[in-house]
PQR file of N, CA, C, O and H, with PARSE charges and radii, in Angstrom:
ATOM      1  N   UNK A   1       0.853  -1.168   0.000 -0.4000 1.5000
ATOM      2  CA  UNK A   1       0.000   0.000   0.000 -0.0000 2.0000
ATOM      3  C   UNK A   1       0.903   1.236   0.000  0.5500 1.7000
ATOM      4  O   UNK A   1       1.848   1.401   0.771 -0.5500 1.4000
ATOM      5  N   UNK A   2       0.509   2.075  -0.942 -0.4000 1.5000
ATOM      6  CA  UNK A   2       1.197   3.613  -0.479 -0.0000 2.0000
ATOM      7  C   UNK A   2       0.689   4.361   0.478  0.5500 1.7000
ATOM      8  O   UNK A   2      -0.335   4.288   1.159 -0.5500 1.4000
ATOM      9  H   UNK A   2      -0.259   1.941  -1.568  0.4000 1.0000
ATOM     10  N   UNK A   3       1.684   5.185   0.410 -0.4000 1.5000
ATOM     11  CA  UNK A   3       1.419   6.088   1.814 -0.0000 2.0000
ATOM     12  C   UNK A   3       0.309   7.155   1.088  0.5500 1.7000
ATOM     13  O   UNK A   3      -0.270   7.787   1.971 -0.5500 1.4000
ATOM     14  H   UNK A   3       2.516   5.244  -0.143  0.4000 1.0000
ATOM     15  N   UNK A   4      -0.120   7.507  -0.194 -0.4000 1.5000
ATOM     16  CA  UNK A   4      -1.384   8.035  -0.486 -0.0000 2.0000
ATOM     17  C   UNK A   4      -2.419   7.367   0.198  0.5500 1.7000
ATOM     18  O   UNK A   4      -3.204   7.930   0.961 -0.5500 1.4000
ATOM     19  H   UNK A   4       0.351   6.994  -0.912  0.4000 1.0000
ATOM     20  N   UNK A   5      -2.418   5.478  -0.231 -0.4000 1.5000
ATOM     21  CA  UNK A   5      -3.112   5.050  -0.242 -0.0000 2.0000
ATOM     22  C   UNK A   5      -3.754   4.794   1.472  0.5500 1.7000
ATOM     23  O   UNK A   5      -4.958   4.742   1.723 -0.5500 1.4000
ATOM     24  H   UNK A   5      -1.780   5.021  -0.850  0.4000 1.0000
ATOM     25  N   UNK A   6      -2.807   4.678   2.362 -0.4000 1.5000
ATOM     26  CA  UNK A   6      -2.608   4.221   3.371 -0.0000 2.0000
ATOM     27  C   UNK A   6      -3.090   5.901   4.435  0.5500 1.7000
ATOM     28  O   UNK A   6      -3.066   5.923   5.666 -0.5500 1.4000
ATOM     29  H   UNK A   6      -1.829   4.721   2.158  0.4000 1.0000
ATOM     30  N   UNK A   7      -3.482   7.126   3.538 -0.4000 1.5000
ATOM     31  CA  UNK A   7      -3.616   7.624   4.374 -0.0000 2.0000
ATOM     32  C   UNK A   7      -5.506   8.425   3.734  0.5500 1.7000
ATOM     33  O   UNK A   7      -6.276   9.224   4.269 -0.5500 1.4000
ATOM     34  H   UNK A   7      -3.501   7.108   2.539  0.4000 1.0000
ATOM     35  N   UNK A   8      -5.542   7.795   2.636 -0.4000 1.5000
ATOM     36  CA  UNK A   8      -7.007   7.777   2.170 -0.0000 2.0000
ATOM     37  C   UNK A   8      -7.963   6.981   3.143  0.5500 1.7000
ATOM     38  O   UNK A   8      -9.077   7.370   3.492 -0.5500 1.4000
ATOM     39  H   UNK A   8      -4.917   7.146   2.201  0.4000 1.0000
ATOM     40  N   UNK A   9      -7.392   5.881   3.499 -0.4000 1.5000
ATOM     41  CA  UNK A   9      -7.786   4.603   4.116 -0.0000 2.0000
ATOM     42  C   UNK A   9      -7.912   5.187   5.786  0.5500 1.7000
ATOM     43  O   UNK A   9      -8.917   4.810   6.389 -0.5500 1.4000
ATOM     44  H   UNK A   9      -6.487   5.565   3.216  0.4000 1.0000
ATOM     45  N   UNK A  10      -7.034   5.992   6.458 -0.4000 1.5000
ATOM     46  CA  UNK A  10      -6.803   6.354   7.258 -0.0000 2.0000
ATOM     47  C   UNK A  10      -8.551   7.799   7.315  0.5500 1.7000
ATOM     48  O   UNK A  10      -9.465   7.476   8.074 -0.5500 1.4000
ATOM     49  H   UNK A  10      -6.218   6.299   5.968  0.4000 1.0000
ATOM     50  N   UNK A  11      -8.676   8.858   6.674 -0.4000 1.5000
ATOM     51  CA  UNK A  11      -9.305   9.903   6.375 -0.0000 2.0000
ATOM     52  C   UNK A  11     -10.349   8.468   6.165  0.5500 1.7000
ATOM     53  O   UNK A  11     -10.341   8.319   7.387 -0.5500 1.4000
ATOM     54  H   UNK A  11      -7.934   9.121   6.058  0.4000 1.0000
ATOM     55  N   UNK A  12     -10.637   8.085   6.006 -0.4000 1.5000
ATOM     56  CA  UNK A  12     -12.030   6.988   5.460 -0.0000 2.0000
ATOM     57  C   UNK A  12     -12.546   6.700   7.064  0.5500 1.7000
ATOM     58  O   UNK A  12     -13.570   7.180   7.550 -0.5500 1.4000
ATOM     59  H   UNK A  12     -10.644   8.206   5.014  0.4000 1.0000
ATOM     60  N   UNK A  13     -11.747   5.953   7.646 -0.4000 1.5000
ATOM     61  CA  UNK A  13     -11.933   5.170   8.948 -0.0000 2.0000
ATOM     62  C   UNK A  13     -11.874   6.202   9.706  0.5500 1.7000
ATOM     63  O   UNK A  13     -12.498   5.858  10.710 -0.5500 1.4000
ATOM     64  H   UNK A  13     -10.915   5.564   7.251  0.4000 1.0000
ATOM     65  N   UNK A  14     -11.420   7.526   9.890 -0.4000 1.5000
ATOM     66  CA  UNK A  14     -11.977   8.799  10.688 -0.0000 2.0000
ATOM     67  C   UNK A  14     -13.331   9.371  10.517  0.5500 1.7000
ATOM     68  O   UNK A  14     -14.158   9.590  11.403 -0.5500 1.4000
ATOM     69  H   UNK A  14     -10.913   7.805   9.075  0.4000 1.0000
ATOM     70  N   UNK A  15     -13.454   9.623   8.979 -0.4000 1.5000
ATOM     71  CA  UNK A  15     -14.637  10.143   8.752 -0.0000 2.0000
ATOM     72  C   UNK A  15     -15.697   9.227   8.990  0.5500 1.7000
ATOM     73  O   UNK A  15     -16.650   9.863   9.440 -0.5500 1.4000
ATOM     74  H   UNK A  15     -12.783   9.445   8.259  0.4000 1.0000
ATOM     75  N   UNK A  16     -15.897   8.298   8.912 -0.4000 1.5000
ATOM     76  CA  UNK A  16     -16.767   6.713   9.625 -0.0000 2.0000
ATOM     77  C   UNK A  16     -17.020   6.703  11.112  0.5500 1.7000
ATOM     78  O   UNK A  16     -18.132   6.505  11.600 -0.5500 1.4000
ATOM     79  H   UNK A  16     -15.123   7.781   8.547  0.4000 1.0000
ATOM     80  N   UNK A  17     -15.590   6.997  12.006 -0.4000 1.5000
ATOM     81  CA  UNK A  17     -15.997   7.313  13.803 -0.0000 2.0000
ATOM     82  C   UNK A  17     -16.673   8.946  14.010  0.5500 1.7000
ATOM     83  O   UNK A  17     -17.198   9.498  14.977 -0.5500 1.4000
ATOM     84  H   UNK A  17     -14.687   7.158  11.609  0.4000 1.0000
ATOM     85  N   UNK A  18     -16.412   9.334  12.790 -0.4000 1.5000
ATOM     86  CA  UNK A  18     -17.040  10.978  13.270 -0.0000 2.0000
ATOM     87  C   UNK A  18     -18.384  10.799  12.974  0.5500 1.7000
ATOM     88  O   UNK A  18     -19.188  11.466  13.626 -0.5500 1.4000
ATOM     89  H   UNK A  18     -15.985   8.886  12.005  0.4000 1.0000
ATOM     90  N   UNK A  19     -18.767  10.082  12.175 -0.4000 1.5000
ATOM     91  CA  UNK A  19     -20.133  10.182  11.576 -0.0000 2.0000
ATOM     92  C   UNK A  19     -20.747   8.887  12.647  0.5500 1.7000
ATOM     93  O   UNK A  19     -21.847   8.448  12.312 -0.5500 1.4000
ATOM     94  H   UNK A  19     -18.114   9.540  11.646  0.4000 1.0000
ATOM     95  N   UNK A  20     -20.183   8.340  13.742 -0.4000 1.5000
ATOM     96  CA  UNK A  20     -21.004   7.276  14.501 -0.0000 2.0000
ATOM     97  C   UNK A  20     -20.893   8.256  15.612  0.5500 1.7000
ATOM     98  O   UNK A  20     -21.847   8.110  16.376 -0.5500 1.4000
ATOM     99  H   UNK A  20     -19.289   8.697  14.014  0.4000 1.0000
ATOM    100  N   UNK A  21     -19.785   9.552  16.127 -0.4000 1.5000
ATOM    101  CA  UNK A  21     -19.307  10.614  17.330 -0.0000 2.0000
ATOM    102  C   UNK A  21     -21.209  11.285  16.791  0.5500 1.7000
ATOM    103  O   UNK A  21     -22.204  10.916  17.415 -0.5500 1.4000
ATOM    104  H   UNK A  21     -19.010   9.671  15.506  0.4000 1.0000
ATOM    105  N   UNK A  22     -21.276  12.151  15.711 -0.4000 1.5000
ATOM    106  CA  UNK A  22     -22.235  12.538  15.589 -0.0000 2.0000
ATOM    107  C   UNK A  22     -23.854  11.932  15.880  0.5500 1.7000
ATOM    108  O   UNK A  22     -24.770  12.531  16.443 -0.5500 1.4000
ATOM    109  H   UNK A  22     -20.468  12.451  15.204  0.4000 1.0000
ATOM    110  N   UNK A  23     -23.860  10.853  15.426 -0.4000 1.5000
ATOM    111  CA  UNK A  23     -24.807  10.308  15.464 -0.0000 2.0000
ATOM    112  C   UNK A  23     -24.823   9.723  16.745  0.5500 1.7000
ATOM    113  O   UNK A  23     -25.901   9.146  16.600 -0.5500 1.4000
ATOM    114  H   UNK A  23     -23.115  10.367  14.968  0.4000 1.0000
ATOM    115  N   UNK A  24     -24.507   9.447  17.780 -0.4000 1.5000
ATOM    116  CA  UNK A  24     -24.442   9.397  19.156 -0.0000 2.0000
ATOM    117  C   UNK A  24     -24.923  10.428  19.902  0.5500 1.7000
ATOM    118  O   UNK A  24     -25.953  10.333  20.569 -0.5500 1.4000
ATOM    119  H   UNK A  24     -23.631   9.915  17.898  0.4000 1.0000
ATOM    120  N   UNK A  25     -24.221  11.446  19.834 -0.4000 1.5000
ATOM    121  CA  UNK A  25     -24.576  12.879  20.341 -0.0000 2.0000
ATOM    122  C   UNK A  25     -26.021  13.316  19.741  0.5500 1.7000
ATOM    123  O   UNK A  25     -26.481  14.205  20.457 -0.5500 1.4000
ATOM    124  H   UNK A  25     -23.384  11.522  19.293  0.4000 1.0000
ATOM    125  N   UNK A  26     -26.589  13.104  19.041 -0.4000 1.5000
ATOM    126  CA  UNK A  26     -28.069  13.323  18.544 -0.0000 2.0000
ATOM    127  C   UNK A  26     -28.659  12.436  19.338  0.5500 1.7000
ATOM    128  O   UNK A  26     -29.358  12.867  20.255 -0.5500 1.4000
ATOM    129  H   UNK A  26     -26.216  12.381  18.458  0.4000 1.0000
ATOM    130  N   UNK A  27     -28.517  11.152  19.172 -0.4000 1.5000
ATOM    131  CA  UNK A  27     -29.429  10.693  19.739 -0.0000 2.0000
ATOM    132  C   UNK A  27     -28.900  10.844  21.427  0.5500 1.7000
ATOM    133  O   UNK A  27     -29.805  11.375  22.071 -0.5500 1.4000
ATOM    134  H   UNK A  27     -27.949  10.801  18.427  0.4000 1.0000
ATOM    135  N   UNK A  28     -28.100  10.629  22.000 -0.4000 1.5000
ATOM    136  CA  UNK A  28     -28.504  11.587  23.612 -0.0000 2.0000
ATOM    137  C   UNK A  28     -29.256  12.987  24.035  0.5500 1.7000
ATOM    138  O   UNK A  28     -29.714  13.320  25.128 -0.5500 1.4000
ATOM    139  H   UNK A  28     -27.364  10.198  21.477  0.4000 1.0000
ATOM    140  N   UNK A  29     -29.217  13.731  22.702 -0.4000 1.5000
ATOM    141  CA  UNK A  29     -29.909  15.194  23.005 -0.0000 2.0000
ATOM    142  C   UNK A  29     -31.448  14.916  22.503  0.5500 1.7000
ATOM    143  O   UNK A  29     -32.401  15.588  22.898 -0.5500 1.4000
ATOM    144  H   UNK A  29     -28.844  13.461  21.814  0.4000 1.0000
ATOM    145  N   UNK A  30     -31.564  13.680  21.447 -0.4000 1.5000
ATOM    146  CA  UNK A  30     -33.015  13.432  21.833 -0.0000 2.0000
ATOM    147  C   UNK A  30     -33.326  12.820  22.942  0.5500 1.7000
ATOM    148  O   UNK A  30     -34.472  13.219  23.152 -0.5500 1.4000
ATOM    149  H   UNK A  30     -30.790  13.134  21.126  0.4000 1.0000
ATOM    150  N   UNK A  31     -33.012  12.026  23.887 -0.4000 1.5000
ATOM    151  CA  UNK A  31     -33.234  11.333  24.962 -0.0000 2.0000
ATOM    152  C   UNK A  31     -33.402  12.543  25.773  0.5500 1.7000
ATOM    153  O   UNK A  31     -34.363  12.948  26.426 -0.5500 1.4000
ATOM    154  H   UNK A  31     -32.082  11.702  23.717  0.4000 1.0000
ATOM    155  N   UNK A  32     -32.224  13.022  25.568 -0.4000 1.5000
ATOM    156  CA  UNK A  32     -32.265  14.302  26.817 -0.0000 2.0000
ATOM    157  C   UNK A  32     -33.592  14.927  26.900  0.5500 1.7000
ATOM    158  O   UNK A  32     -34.327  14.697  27.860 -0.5500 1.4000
ATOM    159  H   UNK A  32     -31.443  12.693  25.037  0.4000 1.0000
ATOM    160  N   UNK A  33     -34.101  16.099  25.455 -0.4000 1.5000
ATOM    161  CA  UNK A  33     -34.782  16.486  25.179 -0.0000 2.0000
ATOM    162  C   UNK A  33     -36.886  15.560  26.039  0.5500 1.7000
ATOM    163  O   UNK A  33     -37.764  16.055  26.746 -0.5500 1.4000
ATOM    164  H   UNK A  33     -33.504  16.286  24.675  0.4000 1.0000
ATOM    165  N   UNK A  34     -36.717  14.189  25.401 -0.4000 1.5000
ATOM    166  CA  UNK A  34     -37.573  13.731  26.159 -0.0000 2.0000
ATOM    167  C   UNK A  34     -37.557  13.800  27.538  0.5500 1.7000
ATOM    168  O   UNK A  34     -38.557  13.926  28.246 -0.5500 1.4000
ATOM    169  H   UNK A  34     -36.004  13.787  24.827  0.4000 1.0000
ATOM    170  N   UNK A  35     -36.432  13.717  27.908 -0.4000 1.5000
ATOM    171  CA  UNK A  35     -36.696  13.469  29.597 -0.0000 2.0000
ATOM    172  C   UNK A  35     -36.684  14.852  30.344  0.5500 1.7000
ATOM    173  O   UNK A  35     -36.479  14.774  31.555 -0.5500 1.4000
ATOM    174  H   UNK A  35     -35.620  13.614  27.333  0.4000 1.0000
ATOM    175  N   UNK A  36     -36.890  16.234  29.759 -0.4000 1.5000
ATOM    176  CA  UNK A  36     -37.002  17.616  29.846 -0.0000 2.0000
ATOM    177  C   UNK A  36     -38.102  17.607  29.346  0.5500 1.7000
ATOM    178  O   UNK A  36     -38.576  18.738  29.452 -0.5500 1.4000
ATOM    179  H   UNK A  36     -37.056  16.298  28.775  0.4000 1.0000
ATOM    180  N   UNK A  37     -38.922  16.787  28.743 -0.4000 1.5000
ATOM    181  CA  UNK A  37     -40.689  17.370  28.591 -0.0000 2.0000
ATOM    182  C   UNK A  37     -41.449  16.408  29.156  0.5500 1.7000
ATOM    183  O   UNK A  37     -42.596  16.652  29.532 -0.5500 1.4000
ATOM    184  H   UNK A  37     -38.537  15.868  28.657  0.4000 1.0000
ATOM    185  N   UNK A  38     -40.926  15.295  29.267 -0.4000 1.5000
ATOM    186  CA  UNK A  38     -41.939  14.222  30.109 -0.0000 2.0000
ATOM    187  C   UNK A  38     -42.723  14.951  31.671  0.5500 1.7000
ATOM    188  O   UNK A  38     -42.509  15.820  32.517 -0.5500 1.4000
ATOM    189  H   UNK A  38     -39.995  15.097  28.962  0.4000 1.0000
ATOM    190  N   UNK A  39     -43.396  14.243  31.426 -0.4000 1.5000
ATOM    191  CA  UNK A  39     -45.099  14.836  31.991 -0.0000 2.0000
ATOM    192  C   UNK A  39     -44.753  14.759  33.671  0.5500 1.7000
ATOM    193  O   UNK A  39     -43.954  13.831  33.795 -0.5500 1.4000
ATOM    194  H   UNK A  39     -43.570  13.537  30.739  0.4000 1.0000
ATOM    195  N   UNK A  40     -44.950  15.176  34.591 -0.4000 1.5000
ATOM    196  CA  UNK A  40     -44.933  15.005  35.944 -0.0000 2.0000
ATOM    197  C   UNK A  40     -46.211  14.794  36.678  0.5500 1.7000
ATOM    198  O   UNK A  40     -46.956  15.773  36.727 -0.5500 1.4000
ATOM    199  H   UNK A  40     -45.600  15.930  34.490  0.4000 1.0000
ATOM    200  N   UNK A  41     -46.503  13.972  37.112 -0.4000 1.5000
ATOM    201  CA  UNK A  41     -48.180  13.677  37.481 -0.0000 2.0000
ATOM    202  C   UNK A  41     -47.966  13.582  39.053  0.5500 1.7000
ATOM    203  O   UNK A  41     -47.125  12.996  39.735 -0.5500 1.4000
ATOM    204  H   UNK A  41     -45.897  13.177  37.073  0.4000 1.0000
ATOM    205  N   UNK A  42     -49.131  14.443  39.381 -0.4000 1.5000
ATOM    206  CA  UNK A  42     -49.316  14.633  40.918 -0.0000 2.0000
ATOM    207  C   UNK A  42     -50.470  14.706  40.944  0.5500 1.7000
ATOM    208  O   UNK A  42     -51.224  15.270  40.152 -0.5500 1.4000
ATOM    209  H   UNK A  42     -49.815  14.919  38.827  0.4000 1.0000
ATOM    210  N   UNK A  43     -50.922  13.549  42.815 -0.4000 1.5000
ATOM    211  CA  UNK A  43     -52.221  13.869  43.110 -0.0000 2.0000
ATOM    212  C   UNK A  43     -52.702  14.422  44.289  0.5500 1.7000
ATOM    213  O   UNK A  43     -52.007  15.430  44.415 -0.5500 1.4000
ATOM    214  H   UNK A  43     -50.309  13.090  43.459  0.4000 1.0000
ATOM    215  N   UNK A  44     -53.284  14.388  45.005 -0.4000 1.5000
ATOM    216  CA  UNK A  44     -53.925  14.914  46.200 -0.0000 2.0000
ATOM    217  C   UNK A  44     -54.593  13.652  47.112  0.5500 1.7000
ATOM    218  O   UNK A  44     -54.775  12.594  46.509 -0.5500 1.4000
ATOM    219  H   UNK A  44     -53.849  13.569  44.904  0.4000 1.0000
ATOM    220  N   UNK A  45     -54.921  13.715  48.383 -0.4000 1.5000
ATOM    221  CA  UNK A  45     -56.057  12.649  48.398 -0.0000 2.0000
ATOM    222  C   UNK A  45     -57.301  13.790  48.515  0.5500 1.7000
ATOM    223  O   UNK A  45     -57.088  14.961  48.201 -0.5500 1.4000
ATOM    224  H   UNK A  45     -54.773  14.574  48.873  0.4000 1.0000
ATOM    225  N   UNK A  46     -58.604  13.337  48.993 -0.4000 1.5000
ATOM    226  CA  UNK A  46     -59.248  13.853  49.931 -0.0000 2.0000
ATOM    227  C   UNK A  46     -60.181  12.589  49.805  0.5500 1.7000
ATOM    228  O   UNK A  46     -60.116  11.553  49.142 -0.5500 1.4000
ATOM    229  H   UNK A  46     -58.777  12.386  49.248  0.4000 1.0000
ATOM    230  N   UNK A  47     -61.447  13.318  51.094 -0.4000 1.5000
ATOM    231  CA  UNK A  47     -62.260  12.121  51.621 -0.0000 2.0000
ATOM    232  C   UNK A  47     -63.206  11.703  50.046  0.5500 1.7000
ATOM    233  O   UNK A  47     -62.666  12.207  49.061 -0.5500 1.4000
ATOM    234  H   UNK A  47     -61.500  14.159  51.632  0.4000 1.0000
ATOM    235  N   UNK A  48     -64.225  11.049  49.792 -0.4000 1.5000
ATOM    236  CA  UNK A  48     -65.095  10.518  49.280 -0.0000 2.0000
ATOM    237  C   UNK A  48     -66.132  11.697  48.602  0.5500 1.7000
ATOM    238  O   UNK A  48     -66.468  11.715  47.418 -0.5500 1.4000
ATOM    239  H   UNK A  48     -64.663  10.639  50.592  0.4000 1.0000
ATOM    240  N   UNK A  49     -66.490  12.526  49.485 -0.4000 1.5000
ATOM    241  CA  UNK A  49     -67.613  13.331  49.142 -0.0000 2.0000
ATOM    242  C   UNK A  49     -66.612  14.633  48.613  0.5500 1.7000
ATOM    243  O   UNK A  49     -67.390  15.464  48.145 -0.5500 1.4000
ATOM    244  H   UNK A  49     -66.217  12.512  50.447  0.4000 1.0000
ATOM    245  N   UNK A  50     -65.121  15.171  48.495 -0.4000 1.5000
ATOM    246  CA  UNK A  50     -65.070  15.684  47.999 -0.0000 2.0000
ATOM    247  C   UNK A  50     -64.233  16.967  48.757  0.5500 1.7000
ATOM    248  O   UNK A  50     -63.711  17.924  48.187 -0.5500 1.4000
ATOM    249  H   UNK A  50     -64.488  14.497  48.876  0.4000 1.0000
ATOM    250  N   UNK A  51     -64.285  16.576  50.785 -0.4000 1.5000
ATOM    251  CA  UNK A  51     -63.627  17.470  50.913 -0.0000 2.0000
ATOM    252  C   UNK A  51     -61.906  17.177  51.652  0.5500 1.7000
ATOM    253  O   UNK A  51     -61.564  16.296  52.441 -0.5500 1.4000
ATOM    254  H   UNK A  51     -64.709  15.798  51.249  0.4000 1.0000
ATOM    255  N   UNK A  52     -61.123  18.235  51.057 -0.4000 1.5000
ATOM    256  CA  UNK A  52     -59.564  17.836  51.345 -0.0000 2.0000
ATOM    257  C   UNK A  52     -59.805  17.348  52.822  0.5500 1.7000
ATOM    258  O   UNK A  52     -60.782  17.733  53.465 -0.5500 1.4000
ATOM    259  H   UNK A  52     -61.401  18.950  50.415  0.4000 1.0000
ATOM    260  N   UNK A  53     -58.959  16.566  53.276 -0.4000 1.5000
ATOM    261  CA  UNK A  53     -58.463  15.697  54.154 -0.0000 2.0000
ATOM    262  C   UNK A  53     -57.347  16.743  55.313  0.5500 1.7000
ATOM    263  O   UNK A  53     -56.329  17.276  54.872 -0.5500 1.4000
ATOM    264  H   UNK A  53     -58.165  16.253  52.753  0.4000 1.0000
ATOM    265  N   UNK A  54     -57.640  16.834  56.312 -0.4000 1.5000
ATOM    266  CA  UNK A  54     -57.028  17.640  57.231 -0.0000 2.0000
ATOM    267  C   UNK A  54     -55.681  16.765  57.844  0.5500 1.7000
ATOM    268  O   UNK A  54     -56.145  15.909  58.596 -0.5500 1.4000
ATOM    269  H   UNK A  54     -58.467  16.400  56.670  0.4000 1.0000
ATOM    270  N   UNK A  55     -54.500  16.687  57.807 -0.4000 1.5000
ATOM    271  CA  UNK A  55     -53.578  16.131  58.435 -0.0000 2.0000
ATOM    272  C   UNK A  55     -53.623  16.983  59.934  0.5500 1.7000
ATOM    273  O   UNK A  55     -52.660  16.650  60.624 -0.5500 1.4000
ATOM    274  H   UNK A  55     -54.122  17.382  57.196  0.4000 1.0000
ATOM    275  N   UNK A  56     -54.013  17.432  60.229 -0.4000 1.5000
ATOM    276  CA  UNK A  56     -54.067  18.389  61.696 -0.0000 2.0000
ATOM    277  C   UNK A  56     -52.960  19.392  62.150  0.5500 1.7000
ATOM    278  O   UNK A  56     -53.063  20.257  63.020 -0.5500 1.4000
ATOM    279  H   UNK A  56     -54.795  17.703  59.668  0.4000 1.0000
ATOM    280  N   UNK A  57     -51.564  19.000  61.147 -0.4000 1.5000
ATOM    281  CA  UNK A  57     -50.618  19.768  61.708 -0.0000 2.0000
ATOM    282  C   UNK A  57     -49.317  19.986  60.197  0.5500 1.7000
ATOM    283  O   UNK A  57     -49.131  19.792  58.996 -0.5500 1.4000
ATOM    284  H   UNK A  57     -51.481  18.296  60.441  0.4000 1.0000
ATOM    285  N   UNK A  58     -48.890  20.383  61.127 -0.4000 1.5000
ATOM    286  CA  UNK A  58     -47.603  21.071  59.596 -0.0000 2.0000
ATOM    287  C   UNK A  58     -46.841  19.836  59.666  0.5500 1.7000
ATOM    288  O   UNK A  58     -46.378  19.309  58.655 -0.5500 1.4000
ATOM    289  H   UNK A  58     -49.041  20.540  62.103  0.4000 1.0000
ATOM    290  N   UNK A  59     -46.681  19.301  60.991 -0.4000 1.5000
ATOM    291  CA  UNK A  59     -45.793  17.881  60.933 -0.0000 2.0000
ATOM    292  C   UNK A  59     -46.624  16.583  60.196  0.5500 1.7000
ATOM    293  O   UNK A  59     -46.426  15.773  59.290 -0.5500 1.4000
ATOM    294  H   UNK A  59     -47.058  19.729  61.812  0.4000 1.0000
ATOM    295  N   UNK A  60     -47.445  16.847  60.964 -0.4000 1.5000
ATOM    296  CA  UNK A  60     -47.786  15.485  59.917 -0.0000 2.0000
ATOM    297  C   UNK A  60     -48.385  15.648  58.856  0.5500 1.7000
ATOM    298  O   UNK A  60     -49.082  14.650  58.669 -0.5500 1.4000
ATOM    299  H   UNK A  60     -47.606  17.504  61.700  0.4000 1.0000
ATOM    300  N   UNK A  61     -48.554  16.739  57.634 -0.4000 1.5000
ATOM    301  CA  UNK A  61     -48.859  16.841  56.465 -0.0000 2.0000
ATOM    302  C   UNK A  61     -47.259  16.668  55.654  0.5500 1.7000
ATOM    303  O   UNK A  61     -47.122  16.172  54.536 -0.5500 1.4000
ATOM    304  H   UNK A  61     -47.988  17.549  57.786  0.4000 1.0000
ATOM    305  N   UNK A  62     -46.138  17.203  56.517 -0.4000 1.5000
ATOM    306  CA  UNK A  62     -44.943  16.851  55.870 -0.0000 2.0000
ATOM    307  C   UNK A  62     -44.271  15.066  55.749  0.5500 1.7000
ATOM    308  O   UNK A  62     -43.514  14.591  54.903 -0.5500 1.4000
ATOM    309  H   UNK A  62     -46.250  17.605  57.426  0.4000 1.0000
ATOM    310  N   UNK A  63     -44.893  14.440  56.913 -0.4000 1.5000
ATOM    311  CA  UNK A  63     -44.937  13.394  56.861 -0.0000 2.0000
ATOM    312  C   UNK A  63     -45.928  12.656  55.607  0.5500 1.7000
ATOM    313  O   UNK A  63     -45.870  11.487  55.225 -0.5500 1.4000
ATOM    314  H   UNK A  63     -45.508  14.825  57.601  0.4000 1.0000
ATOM    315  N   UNK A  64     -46.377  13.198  55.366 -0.4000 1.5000
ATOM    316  CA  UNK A  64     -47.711  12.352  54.470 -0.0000 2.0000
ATOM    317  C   UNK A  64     -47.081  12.697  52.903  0.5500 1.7000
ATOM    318  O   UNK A  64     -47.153  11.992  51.897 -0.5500 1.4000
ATOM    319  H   UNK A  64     -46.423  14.148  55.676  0.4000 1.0000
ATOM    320  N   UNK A  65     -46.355  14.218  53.096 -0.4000 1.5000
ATOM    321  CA  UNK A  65     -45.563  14.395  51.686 -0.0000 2.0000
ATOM    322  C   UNK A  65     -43.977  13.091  51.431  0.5500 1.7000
ATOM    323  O   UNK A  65     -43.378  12.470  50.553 -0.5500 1.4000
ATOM    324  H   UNK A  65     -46.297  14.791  53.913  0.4000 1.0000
ATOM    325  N   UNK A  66     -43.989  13.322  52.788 -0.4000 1.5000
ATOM    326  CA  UNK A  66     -42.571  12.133  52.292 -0.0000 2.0000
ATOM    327  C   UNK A  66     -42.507  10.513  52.144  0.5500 1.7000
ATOM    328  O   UNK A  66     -41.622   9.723  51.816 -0.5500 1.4000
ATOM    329  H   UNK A  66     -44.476  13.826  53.501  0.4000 1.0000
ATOM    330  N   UNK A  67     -44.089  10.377  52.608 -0.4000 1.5000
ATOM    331  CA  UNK A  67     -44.251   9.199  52.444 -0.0000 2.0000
ATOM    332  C   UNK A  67     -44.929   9.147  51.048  0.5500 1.7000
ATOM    333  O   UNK A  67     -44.916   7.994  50.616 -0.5500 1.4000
ATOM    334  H   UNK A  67     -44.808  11.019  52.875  0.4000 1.0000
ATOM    335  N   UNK A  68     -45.552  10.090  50.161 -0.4000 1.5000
ATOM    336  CA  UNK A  68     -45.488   9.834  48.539 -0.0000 2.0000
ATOM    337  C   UNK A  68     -44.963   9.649  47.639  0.5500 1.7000
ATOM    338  O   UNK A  68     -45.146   8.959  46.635 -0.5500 1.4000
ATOM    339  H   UNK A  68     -45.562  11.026  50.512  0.4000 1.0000
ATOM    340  N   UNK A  69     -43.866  10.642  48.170 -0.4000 1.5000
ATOM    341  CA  UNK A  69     -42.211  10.255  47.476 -0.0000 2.0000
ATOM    342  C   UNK A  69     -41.949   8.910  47.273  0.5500 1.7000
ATOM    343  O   UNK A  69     -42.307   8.033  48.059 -0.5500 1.4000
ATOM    344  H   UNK A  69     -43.717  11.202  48.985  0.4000 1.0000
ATOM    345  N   UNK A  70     -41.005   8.613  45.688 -0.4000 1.5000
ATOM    346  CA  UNK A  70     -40.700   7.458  45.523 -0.0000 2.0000
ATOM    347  C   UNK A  70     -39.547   6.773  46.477  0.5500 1.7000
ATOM    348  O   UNK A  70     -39.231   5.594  46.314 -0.5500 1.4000
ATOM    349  H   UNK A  70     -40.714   9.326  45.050  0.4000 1.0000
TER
END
């Protein structure tokens, strides 16, 4: 092989990892992108007929928040 040849071959097999560097980096900024708009769902309780549920105190409504948490 010549050293033309040997460095065509070389510029070939670069331009091939740049174009898999690129295409990597897209698809993480779409992943990213999804996981920056995905939906956040929150609920509440309350009783049956409709009215919120009294925890009686600041402590134990913070308790009732940390026990929703995953």
């Amino acid at each position: 092989m010549t050293a033309t040849g040997g460095r065509i071959e070389a510029e070939s097999v670069l331009s091939s990892r740049h174009g898999d560097v690129d295409s990597s980096v897209s698809q993480k900024n779409y992943l990213s992108d999804l996981i920056d708009l995905s939906p956040l769902t929150t609920s509440s309780n309350s009783d049956t007929d409709g009215t919120p549920t009294n925890p009686g105190n600041f402590g134990n409504a913070m308790q009732g928040c940390g026990a929703a948490l995953p």
